[in-house]
gemmi code that builds the backbone of each chain (N, CA, C; Angstrom):
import gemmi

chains = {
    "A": [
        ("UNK", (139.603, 112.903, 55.543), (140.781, 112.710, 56.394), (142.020, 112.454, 55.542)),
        ("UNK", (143.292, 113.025, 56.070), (144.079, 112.645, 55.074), (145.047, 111.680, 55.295)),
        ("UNK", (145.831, 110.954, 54.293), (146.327, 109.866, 54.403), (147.599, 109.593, 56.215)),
        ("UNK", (148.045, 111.178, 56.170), (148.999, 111.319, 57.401), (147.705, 110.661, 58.758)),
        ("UNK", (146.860, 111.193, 59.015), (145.728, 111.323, 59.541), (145.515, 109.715, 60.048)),
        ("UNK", (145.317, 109.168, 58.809), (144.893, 107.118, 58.751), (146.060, 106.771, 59.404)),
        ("UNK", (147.487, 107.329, 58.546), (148.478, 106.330, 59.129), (148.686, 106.405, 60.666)),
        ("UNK", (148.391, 107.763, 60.968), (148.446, 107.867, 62.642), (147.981, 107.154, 63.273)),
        ("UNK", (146.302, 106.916, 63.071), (145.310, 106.159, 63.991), (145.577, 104.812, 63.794)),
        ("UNK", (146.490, 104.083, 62.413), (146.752, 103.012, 63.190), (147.569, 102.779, 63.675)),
        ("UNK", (148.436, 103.535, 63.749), (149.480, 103.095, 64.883), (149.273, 103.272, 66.282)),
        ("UNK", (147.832, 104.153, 66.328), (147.779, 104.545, 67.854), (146.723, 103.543, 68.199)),
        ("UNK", (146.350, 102.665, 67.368), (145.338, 101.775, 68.080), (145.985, 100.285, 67.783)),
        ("UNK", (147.275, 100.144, 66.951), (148.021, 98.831, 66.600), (148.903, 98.257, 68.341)),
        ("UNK", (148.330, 96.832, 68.487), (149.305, 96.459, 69.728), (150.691, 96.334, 69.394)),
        ("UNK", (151.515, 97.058, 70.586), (152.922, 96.966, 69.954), (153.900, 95.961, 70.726)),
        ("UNK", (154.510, 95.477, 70.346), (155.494, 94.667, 70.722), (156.315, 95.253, 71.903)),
        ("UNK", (156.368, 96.244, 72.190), (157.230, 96.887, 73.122), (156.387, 97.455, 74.225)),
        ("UNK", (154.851, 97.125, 74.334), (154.086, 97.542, 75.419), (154.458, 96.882, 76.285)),
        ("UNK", (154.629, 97.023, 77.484), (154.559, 95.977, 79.012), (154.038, 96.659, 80.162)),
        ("UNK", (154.606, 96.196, 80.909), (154.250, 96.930, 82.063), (154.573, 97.844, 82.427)),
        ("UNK", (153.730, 98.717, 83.245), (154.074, 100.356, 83.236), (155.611, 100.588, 83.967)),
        ("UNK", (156.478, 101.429, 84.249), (157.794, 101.636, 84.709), (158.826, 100.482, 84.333)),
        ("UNK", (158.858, 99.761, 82.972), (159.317, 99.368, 82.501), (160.239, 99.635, 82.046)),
        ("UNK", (161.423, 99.383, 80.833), (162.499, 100.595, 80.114), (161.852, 99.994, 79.332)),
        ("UNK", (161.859, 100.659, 78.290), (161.541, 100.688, 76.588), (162.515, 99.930, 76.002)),
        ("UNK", (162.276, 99.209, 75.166), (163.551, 98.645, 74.075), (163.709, 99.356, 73.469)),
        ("UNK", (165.236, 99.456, 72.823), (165.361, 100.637, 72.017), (165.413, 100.537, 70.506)),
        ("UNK", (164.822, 99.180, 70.041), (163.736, 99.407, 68.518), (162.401, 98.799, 69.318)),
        ("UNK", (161.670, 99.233, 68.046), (159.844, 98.629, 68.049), (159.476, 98.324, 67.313)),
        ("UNK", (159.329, 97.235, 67.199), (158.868, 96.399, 65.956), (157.169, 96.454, 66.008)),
        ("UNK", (156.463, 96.422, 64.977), (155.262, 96.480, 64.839), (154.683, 96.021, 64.256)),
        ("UNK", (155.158, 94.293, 64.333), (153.849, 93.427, 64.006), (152.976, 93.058, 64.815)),
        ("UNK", (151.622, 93.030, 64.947), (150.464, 92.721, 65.518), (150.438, 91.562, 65.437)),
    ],
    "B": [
        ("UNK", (117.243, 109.331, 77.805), (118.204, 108.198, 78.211), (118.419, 108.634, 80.109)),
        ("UNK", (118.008, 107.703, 81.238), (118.516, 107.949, 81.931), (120.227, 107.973, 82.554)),
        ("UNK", (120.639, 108.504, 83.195), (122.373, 108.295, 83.735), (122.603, 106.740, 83.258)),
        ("UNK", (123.558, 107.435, 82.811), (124.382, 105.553, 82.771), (125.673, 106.067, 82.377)),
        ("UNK", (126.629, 105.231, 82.934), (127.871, 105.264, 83.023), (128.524, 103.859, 81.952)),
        ("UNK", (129.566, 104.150, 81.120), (129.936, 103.311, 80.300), (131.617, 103.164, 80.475)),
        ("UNK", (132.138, 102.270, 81.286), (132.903, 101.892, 81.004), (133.892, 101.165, 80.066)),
        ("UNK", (135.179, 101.367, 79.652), (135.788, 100.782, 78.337), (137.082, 100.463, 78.701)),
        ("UNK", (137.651, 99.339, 79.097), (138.869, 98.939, 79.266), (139.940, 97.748, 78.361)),
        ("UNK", (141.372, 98.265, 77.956), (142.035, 97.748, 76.965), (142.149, 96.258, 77.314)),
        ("UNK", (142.803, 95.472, 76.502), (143.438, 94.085, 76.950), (144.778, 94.522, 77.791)),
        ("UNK", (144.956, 92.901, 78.771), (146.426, 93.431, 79.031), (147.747, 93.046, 77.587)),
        ("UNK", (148.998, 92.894, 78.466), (149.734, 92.079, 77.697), (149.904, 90.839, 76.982)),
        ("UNK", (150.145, 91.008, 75.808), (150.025, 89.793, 75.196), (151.293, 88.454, 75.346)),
        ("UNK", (150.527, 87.345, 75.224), (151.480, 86.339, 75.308), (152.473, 86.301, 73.863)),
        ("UNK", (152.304, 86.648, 73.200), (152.812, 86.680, 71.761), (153.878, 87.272, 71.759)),
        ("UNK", (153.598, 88.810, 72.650), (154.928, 89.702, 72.482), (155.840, 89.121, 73.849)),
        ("UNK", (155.620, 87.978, 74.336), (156.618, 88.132, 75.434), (157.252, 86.921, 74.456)),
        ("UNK", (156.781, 85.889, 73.691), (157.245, 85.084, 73.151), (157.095, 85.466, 71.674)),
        ("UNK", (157.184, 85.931, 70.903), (157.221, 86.017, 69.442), (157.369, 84.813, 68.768)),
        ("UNK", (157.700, 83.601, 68.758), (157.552, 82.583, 68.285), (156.835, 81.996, 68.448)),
        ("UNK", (156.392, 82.154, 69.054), (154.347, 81.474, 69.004), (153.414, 81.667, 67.906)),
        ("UNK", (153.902, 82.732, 67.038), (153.080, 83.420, 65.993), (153.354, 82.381, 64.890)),
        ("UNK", (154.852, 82.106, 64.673), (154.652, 81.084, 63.909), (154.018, 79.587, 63.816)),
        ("UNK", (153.825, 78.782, 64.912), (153.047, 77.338, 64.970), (151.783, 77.727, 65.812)),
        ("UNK", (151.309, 78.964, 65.410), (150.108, 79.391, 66.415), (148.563, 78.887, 65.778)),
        ("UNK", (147.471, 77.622, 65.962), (146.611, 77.535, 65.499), (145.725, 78.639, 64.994)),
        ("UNK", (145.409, 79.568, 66.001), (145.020, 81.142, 65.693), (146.081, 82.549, 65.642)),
        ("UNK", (146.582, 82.956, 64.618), (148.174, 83.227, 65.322), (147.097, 84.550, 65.017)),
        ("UNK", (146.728, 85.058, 64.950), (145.813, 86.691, 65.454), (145.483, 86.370, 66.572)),
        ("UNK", (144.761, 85.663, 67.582), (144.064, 85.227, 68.925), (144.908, 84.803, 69.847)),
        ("UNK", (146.332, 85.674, 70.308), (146.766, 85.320, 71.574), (146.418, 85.854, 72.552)),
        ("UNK", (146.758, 84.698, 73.829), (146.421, 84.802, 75.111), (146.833, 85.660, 76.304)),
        ("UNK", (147.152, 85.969, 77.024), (147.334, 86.834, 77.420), (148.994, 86.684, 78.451)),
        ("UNK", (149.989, 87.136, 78.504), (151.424, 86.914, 79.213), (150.969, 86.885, 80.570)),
        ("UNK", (152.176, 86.342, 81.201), (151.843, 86.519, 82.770), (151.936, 87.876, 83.010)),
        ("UNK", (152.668, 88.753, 82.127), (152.746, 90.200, 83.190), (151.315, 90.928, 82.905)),
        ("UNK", (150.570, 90.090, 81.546), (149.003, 90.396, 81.376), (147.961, 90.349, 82.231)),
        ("UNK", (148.318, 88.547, 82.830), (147.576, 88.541, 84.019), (147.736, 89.396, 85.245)),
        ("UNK", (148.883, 89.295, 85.380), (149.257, 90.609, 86.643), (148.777, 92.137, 86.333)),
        ("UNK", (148.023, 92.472, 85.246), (147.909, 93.715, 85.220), (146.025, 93.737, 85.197)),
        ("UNK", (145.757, 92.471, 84.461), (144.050, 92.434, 84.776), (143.394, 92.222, 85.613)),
        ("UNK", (144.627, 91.293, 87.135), (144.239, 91.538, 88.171), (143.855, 92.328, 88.925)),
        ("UNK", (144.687, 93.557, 88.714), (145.007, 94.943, 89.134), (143.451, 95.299, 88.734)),
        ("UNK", (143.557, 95.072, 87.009), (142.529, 96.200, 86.875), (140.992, 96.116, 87.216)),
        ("UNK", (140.634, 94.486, 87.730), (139.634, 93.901, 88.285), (139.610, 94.609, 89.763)),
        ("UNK", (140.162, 94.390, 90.316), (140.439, 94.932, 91.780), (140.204, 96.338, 91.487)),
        ("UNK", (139.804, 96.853, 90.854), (139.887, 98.188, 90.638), (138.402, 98.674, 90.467)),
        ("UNK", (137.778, 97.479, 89.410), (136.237, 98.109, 89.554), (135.373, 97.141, 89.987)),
        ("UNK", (136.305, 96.425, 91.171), (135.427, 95.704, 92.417), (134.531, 96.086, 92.732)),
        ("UNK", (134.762, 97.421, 93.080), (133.412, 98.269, 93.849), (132.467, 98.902, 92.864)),
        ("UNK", (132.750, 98.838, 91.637), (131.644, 99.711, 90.439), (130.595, 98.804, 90.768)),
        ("UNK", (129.811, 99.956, 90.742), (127.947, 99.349, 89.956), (127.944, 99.403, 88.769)),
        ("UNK", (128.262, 97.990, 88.130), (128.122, 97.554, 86.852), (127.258, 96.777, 86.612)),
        ("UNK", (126.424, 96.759, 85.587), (125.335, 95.972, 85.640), (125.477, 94.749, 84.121)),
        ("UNK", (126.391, 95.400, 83.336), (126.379, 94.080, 81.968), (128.091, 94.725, 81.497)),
        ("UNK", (128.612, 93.308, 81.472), (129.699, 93.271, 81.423), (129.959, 92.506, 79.467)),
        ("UNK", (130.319, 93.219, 78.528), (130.061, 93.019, 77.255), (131.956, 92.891, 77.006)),
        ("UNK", (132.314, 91.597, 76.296), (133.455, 91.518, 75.752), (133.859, 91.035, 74.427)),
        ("UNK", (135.128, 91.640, 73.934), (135.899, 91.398, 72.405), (135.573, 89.425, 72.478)),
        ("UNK", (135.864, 89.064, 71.531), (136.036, 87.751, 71.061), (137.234, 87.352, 71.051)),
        ("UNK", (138.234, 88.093, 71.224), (140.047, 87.763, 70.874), (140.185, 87.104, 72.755)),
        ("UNK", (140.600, 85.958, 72.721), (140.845, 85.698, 73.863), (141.382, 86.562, 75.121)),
        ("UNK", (142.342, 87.298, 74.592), (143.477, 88.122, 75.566), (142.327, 89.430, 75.934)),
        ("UNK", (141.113, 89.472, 75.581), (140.212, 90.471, 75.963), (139.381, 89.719, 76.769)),
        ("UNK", (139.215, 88.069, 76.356), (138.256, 87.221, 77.271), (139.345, 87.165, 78.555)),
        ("UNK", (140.354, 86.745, 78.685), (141.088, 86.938, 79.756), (141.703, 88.118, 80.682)),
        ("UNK", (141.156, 89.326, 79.827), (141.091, 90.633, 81.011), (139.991, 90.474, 81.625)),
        ("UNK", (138.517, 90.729, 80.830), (137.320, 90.578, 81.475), (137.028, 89.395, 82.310)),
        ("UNK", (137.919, 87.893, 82.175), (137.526, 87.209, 83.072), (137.290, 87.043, 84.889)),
        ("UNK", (138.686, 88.089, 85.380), (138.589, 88.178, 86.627), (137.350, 89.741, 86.966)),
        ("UNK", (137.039, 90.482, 85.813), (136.281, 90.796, 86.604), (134.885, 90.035, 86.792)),
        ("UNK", (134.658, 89.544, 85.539), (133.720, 88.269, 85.703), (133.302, 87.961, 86.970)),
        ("UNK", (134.487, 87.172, 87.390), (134.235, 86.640, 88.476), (134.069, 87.598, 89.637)),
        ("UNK", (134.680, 88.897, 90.098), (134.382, 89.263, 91.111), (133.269, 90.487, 91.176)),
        ("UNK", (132.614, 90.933, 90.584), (131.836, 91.245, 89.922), (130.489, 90.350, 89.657)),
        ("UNK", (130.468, 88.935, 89.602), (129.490, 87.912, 89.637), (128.809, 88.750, 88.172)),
        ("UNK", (129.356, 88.608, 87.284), (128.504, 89.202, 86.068), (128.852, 88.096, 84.892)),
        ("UNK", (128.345, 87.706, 84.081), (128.930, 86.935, 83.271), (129.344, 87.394, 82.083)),
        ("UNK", (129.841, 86.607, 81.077), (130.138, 87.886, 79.815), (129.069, 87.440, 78.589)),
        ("UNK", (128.916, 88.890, 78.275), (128.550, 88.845, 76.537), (129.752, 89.033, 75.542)),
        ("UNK", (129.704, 87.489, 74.694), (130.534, 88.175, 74.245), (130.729, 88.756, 72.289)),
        ("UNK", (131.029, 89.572, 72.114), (130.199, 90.315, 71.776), (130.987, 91.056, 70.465)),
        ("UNK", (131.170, 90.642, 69.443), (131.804, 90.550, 68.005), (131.951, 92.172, 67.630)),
        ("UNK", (130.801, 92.867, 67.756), (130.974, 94.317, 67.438), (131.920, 94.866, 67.911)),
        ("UNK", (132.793, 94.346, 69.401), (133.621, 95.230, 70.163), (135.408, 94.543, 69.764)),
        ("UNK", (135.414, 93.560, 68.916), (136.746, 92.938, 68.576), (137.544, 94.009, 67.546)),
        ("UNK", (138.901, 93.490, 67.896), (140.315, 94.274, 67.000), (139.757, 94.916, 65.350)),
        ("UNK", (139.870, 95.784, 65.169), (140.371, 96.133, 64.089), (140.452, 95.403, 63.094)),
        ("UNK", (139.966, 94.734, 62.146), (140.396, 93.749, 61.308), (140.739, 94.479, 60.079)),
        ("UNK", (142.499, 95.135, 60.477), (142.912, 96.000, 59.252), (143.794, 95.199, 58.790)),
        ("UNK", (143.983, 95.033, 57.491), (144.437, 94.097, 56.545), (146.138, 94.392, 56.102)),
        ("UNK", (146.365, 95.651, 57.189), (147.902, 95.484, 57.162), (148.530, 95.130, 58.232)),
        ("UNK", (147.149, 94.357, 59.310), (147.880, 94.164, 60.333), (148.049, 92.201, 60.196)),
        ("UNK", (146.588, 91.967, 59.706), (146.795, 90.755, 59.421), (146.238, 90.477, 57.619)),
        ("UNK", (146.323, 88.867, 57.911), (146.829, 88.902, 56.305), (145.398, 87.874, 55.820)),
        ("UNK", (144.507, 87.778, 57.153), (143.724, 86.769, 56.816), (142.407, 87.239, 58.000)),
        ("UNK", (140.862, 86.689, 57.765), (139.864, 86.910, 59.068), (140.549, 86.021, 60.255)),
        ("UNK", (140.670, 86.977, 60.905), (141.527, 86.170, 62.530), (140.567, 85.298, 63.283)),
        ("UNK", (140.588, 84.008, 63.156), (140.206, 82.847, 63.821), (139.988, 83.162, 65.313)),
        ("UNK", (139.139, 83.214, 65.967), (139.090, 83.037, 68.040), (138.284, 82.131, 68.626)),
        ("UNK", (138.170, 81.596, 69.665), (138.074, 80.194, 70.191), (136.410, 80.202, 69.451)),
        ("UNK", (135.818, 79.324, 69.630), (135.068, 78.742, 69.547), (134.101, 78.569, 70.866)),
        ("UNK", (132.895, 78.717, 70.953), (132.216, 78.756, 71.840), (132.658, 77.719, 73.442)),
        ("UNK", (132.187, 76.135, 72.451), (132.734, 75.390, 73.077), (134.017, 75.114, 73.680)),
        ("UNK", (135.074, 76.000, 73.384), (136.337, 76.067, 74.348), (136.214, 76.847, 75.212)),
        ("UNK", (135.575, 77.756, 75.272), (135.409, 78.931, 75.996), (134.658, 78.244, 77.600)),
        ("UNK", (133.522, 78.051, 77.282), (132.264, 78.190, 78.361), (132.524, 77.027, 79.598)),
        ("UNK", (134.377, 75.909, 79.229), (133.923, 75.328, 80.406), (135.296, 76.565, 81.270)),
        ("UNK", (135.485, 77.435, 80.253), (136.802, 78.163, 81.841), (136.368, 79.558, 82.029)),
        ("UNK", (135.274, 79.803, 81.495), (134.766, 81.335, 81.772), (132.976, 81.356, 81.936)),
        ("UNK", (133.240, 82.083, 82.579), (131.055, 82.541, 82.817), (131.110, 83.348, 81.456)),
        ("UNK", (130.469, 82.510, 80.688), (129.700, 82.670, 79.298), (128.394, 83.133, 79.283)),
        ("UNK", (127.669, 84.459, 79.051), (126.439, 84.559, 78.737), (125.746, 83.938, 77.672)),
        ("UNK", (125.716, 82.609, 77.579), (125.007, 81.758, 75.916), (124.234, 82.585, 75.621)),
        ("UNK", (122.904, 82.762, 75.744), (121.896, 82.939, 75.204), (122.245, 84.140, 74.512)),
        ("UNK", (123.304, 84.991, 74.697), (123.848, 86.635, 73.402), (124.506, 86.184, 73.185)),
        ("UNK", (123.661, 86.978, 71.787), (124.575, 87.004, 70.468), (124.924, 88.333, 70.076)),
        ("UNK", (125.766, 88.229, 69.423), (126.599, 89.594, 68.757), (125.477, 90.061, 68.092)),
        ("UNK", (125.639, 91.389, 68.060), (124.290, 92.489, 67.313), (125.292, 93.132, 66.268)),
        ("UNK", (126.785, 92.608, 66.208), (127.137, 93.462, 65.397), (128.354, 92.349, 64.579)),
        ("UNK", (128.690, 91.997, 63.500), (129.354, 91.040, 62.817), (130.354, 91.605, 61.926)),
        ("UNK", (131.618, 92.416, 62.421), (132.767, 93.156, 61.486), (133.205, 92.143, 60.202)),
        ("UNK", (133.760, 92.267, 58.922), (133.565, 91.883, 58.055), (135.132, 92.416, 57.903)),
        ("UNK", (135.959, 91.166, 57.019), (137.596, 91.347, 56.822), (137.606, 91.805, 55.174)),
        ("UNK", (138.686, 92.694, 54.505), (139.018, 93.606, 55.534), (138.448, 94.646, 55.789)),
        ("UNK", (138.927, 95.454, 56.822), (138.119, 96.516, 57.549), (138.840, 97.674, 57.371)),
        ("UNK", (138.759, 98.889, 56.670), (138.865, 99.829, 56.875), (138.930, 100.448, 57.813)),
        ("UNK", (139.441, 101.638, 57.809), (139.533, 102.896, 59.174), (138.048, 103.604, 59.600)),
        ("UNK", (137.790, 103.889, 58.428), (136.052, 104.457, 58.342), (135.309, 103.049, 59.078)),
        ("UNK", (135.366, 101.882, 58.351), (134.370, 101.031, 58.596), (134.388, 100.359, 60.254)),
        ("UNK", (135.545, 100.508, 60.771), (135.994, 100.316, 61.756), (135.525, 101.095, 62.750)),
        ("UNK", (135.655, 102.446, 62.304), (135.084, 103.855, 63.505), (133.549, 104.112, 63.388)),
        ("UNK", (132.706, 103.457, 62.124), (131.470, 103.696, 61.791), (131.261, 101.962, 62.904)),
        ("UNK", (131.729, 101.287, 63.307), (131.281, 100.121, 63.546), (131.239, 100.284, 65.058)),
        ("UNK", (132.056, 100.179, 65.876), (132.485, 101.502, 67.151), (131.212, 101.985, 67.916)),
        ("UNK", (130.819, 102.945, 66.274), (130.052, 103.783, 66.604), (128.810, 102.746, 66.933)),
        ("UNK", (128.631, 102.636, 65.823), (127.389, 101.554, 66.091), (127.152, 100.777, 67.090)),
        ("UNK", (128.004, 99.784, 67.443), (127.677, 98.919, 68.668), (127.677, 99.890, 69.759)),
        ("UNK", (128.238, 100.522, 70.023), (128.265, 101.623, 71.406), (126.684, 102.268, 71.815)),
        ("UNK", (125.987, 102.735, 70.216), (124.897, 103.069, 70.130), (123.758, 102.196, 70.657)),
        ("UNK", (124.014, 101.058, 70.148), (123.237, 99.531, 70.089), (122.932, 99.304, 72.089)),
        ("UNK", (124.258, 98.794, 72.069), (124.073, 98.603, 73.854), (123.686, 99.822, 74.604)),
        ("UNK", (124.196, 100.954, 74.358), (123.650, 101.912, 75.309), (122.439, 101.896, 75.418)),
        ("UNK", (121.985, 102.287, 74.314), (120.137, 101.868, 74.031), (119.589, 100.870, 74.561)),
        ("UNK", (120.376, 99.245, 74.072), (119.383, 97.944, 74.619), (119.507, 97.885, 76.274)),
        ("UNK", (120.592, 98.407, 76.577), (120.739, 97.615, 78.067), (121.187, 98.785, 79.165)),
        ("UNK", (119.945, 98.367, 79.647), (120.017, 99.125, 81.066), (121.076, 99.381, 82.087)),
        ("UNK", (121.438, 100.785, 82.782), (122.510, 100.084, 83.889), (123.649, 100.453, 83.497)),
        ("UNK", (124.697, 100.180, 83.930), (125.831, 100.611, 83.960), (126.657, 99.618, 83.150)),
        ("UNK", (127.363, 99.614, 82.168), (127.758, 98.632, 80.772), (129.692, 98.961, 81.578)),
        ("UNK", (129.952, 97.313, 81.072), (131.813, 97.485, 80.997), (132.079, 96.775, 79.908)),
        ("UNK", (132.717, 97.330, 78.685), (132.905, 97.354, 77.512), (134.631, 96.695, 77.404)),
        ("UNK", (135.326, 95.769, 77.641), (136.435, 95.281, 77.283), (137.391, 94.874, 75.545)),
        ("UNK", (137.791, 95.298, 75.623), (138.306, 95.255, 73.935), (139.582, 95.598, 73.490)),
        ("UNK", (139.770, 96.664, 72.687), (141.222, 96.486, 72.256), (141.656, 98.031, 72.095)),
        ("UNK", (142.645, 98.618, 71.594), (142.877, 100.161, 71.653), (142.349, 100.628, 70.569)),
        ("UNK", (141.631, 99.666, 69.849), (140.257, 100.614, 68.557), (139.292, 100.591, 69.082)),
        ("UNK", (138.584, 99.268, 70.245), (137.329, 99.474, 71.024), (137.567, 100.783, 71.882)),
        ("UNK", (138.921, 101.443, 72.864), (139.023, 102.470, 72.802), (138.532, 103.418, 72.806)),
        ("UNK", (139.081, 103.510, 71.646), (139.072, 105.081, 71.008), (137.804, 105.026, 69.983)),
        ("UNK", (137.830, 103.784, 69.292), (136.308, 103.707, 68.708), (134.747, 103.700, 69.493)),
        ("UNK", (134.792, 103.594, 70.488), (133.804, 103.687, 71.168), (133.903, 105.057, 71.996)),
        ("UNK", (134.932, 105.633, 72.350), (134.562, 106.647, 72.758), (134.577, 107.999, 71.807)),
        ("UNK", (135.001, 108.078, 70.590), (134.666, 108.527, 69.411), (133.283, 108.664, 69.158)),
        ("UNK", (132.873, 107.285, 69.522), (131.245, 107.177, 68.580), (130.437, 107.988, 70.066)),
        ("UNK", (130.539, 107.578, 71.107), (129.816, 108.139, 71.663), (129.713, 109.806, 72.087)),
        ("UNK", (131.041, 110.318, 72.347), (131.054, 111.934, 72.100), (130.737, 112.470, 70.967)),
        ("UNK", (130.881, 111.827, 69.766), (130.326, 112.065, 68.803), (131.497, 113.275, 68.181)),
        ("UNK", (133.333, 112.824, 68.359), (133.889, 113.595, 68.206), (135.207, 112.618, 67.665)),
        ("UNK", (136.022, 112.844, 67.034), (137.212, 111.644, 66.840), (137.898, 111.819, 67.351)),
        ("UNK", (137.967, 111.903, 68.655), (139.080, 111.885, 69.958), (139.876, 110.920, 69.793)),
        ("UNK", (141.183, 110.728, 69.120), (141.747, 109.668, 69.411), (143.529, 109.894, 70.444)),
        ("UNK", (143.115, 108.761, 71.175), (144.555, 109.013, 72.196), (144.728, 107.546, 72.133)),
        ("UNK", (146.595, 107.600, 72.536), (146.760, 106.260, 73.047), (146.339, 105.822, 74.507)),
        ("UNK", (146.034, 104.473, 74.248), (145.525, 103.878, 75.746), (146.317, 102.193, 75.561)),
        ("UNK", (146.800, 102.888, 76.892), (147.870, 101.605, 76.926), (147.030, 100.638, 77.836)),
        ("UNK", (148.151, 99.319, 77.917), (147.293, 97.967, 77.949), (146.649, 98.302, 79.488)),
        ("UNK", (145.701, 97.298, 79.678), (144.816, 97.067, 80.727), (144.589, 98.308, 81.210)),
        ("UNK", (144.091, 99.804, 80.561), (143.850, 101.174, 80.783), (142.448, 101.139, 81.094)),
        ("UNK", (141.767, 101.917, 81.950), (139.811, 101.887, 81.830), (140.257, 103.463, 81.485)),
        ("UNK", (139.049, 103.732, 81.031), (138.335, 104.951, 80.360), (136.341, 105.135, 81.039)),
        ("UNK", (136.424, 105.941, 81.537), (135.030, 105.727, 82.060), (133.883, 107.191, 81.668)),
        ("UNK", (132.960, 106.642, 80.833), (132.032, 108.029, 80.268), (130.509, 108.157, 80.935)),
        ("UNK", (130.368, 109.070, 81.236), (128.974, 109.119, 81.945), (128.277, 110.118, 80.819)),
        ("UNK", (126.936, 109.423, 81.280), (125.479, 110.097, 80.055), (124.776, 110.819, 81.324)),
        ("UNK", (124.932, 112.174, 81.501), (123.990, 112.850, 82.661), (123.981, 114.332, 82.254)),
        ("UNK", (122.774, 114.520, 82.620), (122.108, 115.625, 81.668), (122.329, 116.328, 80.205)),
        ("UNK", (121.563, 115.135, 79.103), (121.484, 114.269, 77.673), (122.630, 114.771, 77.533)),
        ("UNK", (123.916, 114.659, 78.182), (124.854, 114.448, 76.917), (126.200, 113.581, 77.572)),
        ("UNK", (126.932, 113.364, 76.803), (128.316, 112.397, 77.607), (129.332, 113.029, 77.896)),
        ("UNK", (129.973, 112.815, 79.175), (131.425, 113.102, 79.445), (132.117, 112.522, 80.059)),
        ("UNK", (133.287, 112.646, 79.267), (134.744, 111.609, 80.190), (134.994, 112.418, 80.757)),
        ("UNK", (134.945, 111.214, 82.162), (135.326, 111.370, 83.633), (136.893, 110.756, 83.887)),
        ("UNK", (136.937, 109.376, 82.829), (138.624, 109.113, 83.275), (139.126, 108.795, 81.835)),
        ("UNK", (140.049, 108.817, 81.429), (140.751, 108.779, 80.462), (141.568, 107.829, 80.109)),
        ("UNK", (141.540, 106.944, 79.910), (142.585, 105.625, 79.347), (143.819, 105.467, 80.867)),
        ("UNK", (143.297, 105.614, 81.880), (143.780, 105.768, 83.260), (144.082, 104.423, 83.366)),
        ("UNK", (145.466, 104.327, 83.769), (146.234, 103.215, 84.164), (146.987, 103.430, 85.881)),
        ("UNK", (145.903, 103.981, 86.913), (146.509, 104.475, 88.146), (146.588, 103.090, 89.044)),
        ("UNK", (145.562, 102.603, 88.310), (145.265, 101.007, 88.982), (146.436, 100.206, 88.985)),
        ("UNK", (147.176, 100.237, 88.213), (148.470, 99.375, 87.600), (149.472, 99.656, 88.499)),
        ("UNK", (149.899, 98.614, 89.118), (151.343, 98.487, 90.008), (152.422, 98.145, 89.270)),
        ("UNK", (153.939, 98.898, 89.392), (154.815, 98.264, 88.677), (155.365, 96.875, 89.447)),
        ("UNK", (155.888, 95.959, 88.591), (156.009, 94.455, 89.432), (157.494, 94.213, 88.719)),
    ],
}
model = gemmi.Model(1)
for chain_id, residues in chains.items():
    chain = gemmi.Chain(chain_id)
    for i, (resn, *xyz) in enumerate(residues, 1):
        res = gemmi.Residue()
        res.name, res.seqid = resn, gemmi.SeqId(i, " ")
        for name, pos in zip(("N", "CA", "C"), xyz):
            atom = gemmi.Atom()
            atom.name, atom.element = name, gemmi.Element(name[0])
            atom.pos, atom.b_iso = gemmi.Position(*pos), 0.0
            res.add_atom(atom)
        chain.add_residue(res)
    model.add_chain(chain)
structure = gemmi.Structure()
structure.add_model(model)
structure.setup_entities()
């Protein structure tokens, strides 16, 4: 697998600070500490 | 293997991200609890597989996963396993140390605790991407095999995608947002997703 590959999956499995509830607005940065 | 259906649903919202300063004077600052808009969404997602025939209800160790699975706990009358193989990721750029989570004895007087299980599976800090998706794999393997019936698997967005990875036996990975179910059925020897990191259950509030 290549390194692009790793960095993806953790971001797609890292909890993000900007998740909430669904029909929410998004903030417009995202910080991504767990 | 006869039919069995395996359910897998995320945590909700965390208390951490609604307060970010909690992380700093946090006794377990990896092990937060879950926000109110968390609870409002695990309600939802309890009410949702009210009516499943579930027969063993298996959960993460990180509290905010003990507090999704708790209401179905209760309505559901199932108690929990809870169950180390199915906890976060312990990737070492997310935290900086093995993430601390309650302790038995805090747990068992506010939740139906299955005592007598124990974890069949013990992740080890830090954890790799491989060791993480090989681990996934494993426990998914483990319970399908030991336990009869229809399994609900609660955890985190690597229990996910790591468990449903291990069991298609394919590296499907998608995002699945908070308090999402994912539901896989084993009928005629092989598996298929039926729902997908489905968040239809979820009301906006």
């Amino acid at each position: 697998m290549s390194q692009s590959e790793k960095v993806g999956k953790s971001m797609v499995f890292r909890d993000q600070e900007n998740e909430s509830a669904i029909a929410k607005p998004q903030p417009k940065s995202i910080t991504l500490r767990d | 293997m006869p039919e069995k259906t395996v359910w897998i649903a995320r945590h909700g919202h965390r208390f951490d991200f609604a307060y970010p300063e909690w992380f700093l004077t946090a006794e377990r600052r990896y092990d937060p609890a879950l926000s109110d808009e968390g609870f409002v969404q695990v309600q939802q997602l309890a009410t949702r597989l009210k009516q499943e025939p579930i027969d063993h209800l298996f959960c993460s160790p990180f509290l905010r996963a003990i507090q999704t699975a708790h209401p179905i706990s209760q309505l559901l009358e199932l108690p929990l396993k809870i169950e180390r193989g199915l906890g976060e990721w312990l990737n070492p750029d997310w935290m900086t140390e093995y993430p601390q989570t309650s302790p038995l004895e805090e747990l068992t007087p506010k939740y139906s605790i299955d005592q007598p299980y124990s974890s069949r599976l013990i992740p080890t800090y830090p954890e790799s991407e491989s060791a993480m998706m090989q681990r996934m794999a494993s426990i998914a393997g483990q319970l399908v095999t030991e336990f009869s019936g229809n399994l609900l698997l609660v955890g985190h967005g690597a229990t996910v995608g790591g468990i449903t990875a291990g069991l298609m036996g394919e590296n499907l990975i998608w995002q699945a947002p908070l308090a999402c179910l994912t539901k896989i059925v084993y009928v005629k020897n092989r598996w298929k997703i039926e729902l997908k990191a489905d968040i239809s259950h979820l009301e906006s509030f």
